[in-house]
N, C-alpha and C positions, 0 to 999 in steps of 0.2 A: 488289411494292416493299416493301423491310422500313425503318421509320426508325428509328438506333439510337441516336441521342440526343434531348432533347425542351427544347431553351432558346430556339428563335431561330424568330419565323413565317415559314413557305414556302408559297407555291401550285403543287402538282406537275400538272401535264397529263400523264396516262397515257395511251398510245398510239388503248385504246379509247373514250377519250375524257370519261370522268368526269372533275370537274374537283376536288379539297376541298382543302380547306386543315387542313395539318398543322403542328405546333409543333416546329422541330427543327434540328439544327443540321450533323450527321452524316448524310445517306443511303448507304444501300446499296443497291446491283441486285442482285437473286437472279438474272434471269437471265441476266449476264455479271459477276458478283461485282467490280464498279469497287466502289472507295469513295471518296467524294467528293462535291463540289460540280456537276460534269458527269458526263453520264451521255448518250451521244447513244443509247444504244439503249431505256430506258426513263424517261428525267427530263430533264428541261429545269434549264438553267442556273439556280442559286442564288445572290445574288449576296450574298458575304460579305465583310469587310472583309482584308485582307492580314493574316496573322497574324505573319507575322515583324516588320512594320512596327509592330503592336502592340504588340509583344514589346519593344521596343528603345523605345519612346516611357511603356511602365512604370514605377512609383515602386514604391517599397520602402520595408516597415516587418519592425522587429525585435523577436522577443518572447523577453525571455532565459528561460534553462534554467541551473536555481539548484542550488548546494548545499545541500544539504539542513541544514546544521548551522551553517554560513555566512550563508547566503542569499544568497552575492553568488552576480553571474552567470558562469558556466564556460563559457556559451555563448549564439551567440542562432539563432534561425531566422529565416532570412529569408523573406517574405509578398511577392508580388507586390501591387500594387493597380491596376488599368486604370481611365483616363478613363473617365466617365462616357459622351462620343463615341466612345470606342471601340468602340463596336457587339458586345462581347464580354459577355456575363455575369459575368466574372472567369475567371481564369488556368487553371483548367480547363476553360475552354470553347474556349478562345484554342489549348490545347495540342488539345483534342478534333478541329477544325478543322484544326488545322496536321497532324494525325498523317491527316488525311485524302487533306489534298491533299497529303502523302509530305513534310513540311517540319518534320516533327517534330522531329530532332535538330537544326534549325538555329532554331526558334524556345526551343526550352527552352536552347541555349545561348546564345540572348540574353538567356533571361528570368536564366539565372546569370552572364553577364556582368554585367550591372548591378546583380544583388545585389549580388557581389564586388567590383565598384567604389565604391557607397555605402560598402557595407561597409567596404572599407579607408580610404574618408576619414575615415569617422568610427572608427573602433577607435582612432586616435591613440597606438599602441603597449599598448595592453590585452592580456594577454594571454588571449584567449578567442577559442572557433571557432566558425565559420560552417558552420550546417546547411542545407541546400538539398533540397527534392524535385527527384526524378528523374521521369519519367512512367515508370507501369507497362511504356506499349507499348515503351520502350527496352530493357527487356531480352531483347526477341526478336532483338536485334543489331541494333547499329551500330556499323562497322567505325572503329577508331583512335577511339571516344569516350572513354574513360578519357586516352588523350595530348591531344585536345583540351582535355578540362579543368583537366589537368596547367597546360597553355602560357596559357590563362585565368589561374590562377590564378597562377601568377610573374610575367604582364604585369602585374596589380594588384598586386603584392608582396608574396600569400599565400603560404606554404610551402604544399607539398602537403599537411602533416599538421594545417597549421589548417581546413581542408576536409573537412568531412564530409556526403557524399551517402547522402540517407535513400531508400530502394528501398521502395514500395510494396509488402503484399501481395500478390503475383501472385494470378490470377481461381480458377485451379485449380492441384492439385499440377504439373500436369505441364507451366505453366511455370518451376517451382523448377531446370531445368537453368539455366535463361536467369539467373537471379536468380546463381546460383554465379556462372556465366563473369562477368557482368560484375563482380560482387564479386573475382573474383577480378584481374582487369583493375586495376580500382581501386586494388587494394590493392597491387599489382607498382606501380605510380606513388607510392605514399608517401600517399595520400589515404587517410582516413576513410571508414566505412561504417558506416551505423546500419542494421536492418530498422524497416520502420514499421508500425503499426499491430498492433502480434505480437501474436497472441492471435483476431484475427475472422478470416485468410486461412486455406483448404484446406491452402495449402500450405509454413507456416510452420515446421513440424518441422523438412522437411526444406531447407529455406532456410537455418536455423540450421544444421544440420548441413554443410552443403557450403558456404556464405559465410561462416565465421569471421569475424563482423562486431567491430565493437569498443563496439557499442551495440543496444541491444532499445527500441522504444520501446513501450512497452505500450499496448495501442487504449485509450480514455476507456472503455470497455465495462465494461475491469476497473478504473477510476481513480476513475469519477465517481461520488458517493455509497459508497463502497467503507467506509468505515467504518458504513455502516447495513444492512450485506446480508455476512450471516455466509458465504454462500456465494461470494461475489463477492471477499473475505479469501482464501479458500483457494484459490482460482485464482492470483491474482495473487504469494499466498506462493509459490506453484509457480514460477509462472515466474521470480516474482524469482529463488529459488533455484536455479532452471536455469540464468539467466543467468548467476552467481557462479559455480557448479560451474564453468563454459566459459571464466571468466575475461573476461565480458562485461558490459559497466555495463548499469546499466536506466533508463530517462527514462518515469517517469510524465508523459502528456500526461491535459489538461484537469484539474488540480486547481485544486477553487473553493473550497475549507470547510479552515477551519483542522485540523479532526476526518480530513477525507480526507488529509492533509498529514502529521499528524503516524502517523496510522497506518501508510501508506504507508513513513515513514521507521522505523518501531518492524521493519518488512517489511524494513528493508535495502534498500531502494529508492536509488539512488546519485545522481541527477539528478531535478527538478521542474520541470514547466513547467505555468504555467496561470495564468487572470487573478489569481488570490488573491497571486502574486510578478512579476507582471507585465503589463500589456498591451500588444499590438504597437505601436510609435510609431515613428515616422521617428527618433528619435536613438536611441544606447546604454546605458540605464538603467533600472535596477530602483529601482521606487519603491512598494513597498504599503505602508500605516500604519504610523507608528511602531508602536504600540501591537502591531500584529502581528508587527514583526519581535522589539521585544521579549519576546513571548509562545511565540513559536516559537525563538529561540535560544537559551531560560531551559532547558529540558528535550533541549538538544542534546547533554550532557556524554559521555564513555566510561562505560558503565555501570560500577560500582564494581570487581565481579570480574571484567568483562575486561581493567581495565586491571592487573589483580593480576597475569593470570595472560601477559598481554602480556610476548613476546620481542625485547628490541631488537636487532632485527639492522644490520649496516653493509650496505647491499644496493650490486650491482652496475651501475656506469653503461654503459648501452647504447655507448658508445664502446671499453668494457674489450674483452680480449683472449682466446680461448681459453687460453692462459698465464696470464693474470693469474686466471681463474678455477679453475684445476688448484690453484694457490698458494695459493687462500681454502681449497679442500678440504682441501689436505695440512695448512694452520691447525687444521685440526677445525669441520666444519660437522656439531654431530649431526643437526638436523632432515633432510639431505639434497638441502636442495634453498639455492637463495638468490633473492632476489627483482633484477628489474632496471630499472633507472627511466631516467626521460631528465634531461634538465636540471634540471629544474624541480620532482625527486620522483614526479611521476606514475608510478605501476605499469607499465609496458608487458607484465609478463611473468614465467618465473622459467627458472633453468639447472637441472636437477637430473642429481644426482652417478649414477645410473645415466646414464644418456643420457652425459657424457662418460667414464664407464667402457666402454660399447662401442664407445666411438671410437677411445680408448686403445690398449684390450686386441686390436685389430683389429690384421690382418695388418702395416698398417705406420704403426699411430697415433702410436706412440713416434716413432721417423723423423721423421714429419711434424709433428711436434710440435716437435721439435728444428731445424727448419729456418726458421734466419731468413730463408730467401728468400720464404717461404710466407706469405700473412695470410690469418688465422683469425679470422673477424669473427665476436663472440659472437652476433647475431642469428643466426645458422645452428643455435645450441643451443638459445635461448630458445623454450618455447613456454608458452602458457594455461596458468595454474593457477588454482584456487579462489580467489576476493579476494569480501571483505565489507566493508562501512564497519563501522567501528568502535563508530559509533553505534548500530545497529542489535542489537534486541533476542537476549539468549541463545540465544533459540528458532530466531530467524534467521539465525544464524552454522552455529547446528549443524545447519541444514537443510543448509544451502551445502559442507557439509564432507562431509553422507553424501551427495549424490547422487552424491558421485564416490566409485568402487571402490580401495580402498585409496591415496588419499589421503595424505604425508606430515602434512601439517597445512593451513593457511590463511593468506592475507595480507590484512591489517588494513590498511585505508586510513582518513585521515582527511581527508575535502574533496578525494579524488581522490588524496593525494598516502601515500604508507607512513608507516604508523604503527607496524605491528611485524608479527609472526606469531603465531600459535598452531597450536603441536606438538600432533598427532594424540593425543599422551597428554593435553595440556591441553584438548582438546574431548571429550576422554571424561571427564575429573574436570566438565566445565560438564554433561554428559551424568545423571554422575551425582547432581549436587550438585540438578540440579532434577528430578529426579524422585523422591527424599527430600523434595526442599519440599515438593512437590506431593503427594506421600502424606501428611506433616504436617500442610497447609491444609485437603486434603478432609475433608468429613464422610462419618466410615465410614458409615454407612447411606444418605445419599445419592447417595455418590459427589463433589457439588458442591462448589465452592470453599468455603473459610470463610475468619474475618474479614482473616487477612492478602491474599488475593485482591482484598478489597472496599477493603481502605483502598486499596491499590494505584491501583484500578479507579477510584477515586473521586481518588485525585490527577491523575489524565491523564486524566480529564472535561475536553474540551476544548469553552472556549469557541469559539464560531461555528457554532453548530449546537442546535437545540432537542434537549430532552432531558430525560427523564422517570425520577426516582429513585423506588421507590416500596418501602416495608417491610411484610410481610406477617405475621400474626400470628392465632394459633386463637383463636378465644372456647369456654370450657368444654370443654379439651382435659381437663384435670386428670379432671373427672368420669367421661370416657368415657372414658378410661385407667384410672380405678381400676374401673370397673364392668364392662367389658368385658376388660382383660387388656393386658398390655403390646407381644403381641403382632400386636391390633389397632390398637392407638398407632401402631407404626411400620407397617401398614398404610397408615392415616390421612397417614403425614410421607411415604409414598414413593408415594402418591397426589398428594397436591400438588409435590411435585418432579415428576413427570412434565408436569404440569400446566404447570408452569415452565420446564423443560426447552424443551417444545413453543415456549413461547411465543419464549424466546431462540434458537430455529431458526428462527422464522419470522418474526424481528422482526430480528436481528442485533444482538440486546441481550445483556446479562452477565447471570446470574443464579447465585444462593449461598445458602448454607444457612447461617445466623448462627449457632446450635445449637438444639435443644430445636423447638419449635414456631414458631421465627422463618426468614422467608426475607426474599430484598432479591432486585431487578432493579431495571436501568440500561437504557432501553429509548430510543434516539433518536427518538423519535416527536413530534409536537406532542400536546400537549396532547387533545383530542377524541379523538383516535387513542388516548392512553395510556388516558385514562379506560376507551372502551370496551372495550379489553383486558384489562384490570383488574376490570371489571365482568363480564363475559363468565368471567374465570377462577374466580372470587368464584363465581358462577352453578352453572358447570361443580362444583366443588369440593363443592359444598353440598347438589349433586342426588349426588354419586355418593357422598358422605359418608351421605345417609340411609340407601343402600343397606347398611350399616353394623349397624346399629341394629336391636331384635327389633322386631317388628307394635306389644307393647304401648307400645309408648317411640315409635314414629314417633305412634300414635295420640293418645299425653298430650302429645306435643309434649314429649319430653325426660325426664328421669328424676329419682328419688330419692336421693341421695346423701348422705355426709359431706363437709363442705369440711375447708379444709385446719387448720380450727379443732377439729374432731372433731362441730360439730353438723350436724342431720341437715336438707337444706334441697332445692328445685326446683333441677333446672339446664336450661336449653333446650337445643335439639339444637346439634349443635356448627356452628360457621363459623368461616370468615376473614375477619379485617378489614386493611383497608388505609391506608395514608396515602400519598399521591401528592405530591409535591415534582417542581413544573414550571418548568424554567430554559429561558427562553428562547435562541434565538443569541445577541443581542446583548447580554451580563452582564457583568457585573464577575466576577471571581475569587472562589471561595470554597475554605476547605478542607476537607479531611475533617469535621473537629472542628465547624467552624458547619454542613455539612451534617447530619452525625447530632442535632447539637443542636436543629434546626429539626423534624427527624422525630421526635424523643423527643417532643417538645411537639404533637404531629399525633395520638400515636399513642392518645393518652384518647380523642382527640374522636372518632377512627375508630372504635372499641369501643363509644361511648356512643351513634352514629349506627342509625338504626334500620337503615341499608342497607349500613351498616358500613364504608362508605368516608368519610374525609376526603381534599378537595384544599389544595395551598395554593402558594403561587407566590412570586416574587421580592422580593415586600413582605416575607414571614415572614422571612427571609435578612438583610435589607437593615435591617429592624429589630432583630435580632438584633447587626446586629455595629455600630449605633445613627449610621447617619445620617443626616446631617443633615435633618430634615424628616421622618424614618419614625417611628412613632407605635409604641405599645409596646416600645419597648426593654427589654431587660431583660439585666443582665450575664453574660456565659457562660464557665461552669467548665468542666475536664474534671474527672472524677474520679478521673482516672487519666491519663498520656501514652500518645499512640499512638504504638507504631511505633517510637522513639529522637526522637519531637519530644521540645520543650523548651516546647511552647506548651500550652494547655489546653483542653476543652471538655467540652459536657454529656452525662451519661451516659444510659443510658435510664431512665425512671422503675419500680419495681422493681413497683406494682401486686401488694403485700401477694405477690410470690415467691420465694422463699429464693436465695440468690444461692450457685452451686458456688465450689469452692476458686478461688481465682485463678489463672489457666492454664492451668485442665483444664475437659473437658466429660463430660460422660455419657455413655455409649450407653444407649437406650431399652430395658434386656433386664428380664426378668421374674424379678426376685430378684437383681436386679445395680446394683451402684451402678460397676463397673468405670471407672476414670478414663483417658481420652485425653487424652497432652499437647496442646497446639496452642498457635498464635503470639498472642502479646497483642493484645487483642480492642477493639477499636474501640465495642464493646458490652460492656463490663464484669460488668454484672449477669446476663448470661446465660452 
């Protein structure tokens, strides 16, 4: 006897007569393969409540699925809920049970009857659509399901296309036949198809590939904490990006932190669900804090160059005509392609000018063309092409453009609905224009970001999430520079870059090279967590620093040298110090300018500490920009604008060293004073 689920208690009597008791809901006979609740060759009767009965005596809650730049809702899911008497665990145990006793397709169509019934009482003319799970075991067939759902859904006076059925990851690849046909079923009815969970199933590749869905919904795997796990970013950039390339939206499931939210949409991400813009309730409403919608719509804008380099095209309405499209070409469409939307703006698609060129150019496309007796319904030409929100970051549009092989260009959505194109030549000028920045920002010998990276980095620090800024800096670099050689120096600076590097791979933090002997990381961590890592690097640094240094200079504990006055003085062996700036989840805003200015003021006391680290937390902050009830106030300058502000703040303390030209840095070479341009520095003095 095998038992293959584990929710509900049974007492089995086996034939040879032991007696136990098992927890469970589902049995199977290995030796006549029944599944069910009877079994007369080796189980005795279980006696479980009617699931269909269940099914049909179910309430329902909705938990919507937002635009990401918006926040309203574009959709909701519908949730089962079972009585507490219902003798069921919840809706999956109800379906577990029914698929046993062969009652499967008739329980799940009453579990989305009654969504779709709620549903449309309450929608009261909204435009938004209802998503429903499908049970897995449905896609091993059930005959005329897609038309059953169809006739569900116009009883309640859903159109087919407000209807979208989410299909579980099949168990292994080689239910993905099952997963097509019904997808494809679906979609001959006018209904919606999301895959769910993409990203944890065997057989999700090829799902995607053979069910042309019209939504991805990414498992919480790649969602949850996604902005604190560098590797867990690069997955999910993928797949967002695969689903663009396909012409496929993507619905982040379980987002909870405003940080997983906004990165997610920096990802091109098209739809959000999760408690942080909703949670499931019996009526239709998206209600999270003001304060948050506020904070997530402020940073929703078209980024400046896309909207420069955005083409406003007149796209074509899915009701238009093969005629009426032939006529937009012969107008002059250079890009080649045209986009086609439904009522309402929404993308559905695009027509491109090959494809009705070999319709044309065909034995009797002309002919057919010219025949008013004949309709040429433009969906016959339209198919998937590349679409990214608008909102979504540079990096992310031109992901979305190369995964597809010669590509004309891209369609620009905003909140679902077209916003414009960008031509294959204007993703190569985006192509190029940032990888000139990014040669710009880095520091040649590091490789790492510099200061334009960090102010960036530091204005979409987002609140709702702990978070740890931390500035690093050498003690008695100068000395071991002049005594040892310049070539040991940058030994020394590409020693601790690795150091950092390391740490921002295994923290899913940002880290940068300010210039000269200055570094910075932004590390998500709480507080205990930054410290230790901080300390630990500090550690790290200072043992493999001495390895450095001759026998006599480790032994005297540091060397003899000139300072930078010409007299002749001690200097200890070299270290890093730190100052640690801990912002909790729940803060007020701050910006660049009070952030640095708070570490400027950190960074004596880290140098002057015998362990060389200083902490300091939300009071330093708070006092800074003086209120009410916070104790040392003190007024804050910049000394310079950052960036094209207009506002001001404090610069770093210069700590008796020569400050380079304004807007160039150094490279570290031995008889080189060689100037590198770079972007205005958020650190002035260095």
């Amino acid at each position: 006897m095998t038992v293959v689920s584990a929710t509900y208690p049974a007492t089995i009597c086996v034939q040879s007569g032991a007696n136990r008791s098992f927890t469970c809901a589902v049995l199977y006979c290995s030796r006549c393969g029944q599944r069910g609740a009877v079994c007369m060759n080796d189980l005795s009767t279980v006696q479980r409540p009617d699931p269909v009965a269940a099914a049909k005596a179910a309430q329902f809650v909705f938990q919507p699925i937002v635009s990401p730049t918006s926040l309203e809702p574009r959709a909701f899911e519908g949730l089962a809920r079972l009585p507490d008497a219902s003798g069921f665990a919840g809706a999956a145990d109800l379906l577990d049970v029914a698929d046993g006793r062969g009652d499967l397709p008739l329980a799940d169509l009453e579990l989305l009857a009654g969504a779709m019934a709620r549903f449309a009482e309450l929608r009261a003319g909204r435009a938004a659509r209802l998503f429903c799970n499908l049970h897995p075991a449905l896609v091993l067939g059930t005959e005329g399901l897609a038309h059953r759902i169809t006739g569900l859904a116009r009883q309640h006076a859903l159109a087919p296309a407000d209807l979208c059925l989410e299909l579980s990851p099949p168990v292994t690849a080689m239910a993905s036949p099952g997963v097509a046909r019904l997808a494809g079923e679906l979609l001959a009815q006018g209904l919606r198809v999301a895959l769910g969970g993409f990203g944890r199933g065997t057989g999700d590749l090829e799902s995607l590939l053979q069910a042309t869905p019209h939504y991805l919904k990414i498992d919480r795997l790649f969602t949850r904490g996604i902005s604190r796990n560098a590797r867990v970013q690069a997955i999910a950039g993928k797949i967002i990006g695969l689903g663009h390339a396909l012409g496929v939206q993507t619905v982040a499931e379980r987002v909870e932190s405003e940080a997983d939210f906004r990165l997610l949409r920096e990802l091109g991400c098209d739809l959000m669900q999760g408690f942080l813009t909703g949670r499931p309730d019996t009526q239709l409403q998206i209600a999270p804090a003001a304060p948050v919608v506020a904070r997530l719509r402020r940073d929703s804008a078209i980024p400046r160059r896309i909207a420069d380099l955005l083409i406003e095209v007149e796209p074509l309405p899915i009701g238009a005509t093969l005629a009426d499209a032939v006529a937009r070409f012969r107008e002059g469409v250079d890009l080649g392609f045209l986009p086609v939307t439904d009522a309402g703006g929404h993308v559905l698609g695009a027509v491109f000018e090959a494809d009705l060129n070999r319709f044309l150019f065909g034995e009797f496309g002309t002919a057919l063309l010219g025949n008013s007796g004949l309709s040429h319904r433009l969906d016959r030409f339209m198919t998937r092409c590349p679409v990214s929100e608008a909102t979504a970051s540079a990096d992310a549009i031109v992901e979305s453009f190369l995964i597809v092989p010669g590509a004309k260009g891209i369609v620009l959505t905003l909140d679902g609905r077209l916003a414009g194109l960008l031509s294959s030549h204007n993703v190569l000028q985006l192509i190029s224009e940032r990888a000139v920045e990014d040669a710009r920002d880095r520091n040649p010998l590091t490789a790492l970001p510099g200061n334009g990276s960090i102010g960036r980095h530091l204005e979409g620090s987002a609140v709702g999430q702990p978070y740890c800024i931390a500035f690093f800096d050498f003690d008695n670099f100068k000395s071991f520079n002049d005594v040892y050689g310049f070539a040991a120096g940058d030994q020394i600076i590409l020693l601790f870059a690795e150091i950092l590097k390391r740490i921002g791979r295994e923290h899913g933090g940002f880290v940068a090279h300010v210039g000269g002997d200055d570094f910075f990381a932004g590390l998500p961590l709480e507080e205990q967590i930054a410290e230790q890592v901080a300390r630990s690097a500090l550690a790290e640094f200072r043992q493999r620093a001495e390895g450095l240094y001759s026998e006599e200079h480790l032994a005297a504990g540091g060397l003899r040298t000139t300072d930078r006055f010409g007299e002749m003085r001690f200097f200890p062996l070299l270290r890093a110090s730190a100052v640690i700036l801990y912002l909790p989840a729940e803060r007020p805003e701050f910006t660049p300018a009070e952030i640095v200015g708070a570490l400027a003021e950190g960074k004596g006391r880290a140098k002057a500490s015998a362990s060389g680290m200083h902490k300091m937390g939300l009071a330093a902050l708070l006092a800074r920009r003086g209120t009410p009830g916070a104790a040392g106030h003190r007024p804050h300058r910049l000394a310079q604008p950052i960036a094209g502000r207009a506002d001001a703040g404090s610069a770093w303390p210069v700590h008796r060293r020569r400050a380079p030209v304004a807007g160039f840095s150094y490279v570290n070479r031995p008889g080189s004073r060689r100037a590198v341009r770079r972007s205005p520095s958020l650190f002035p003095h260095w």
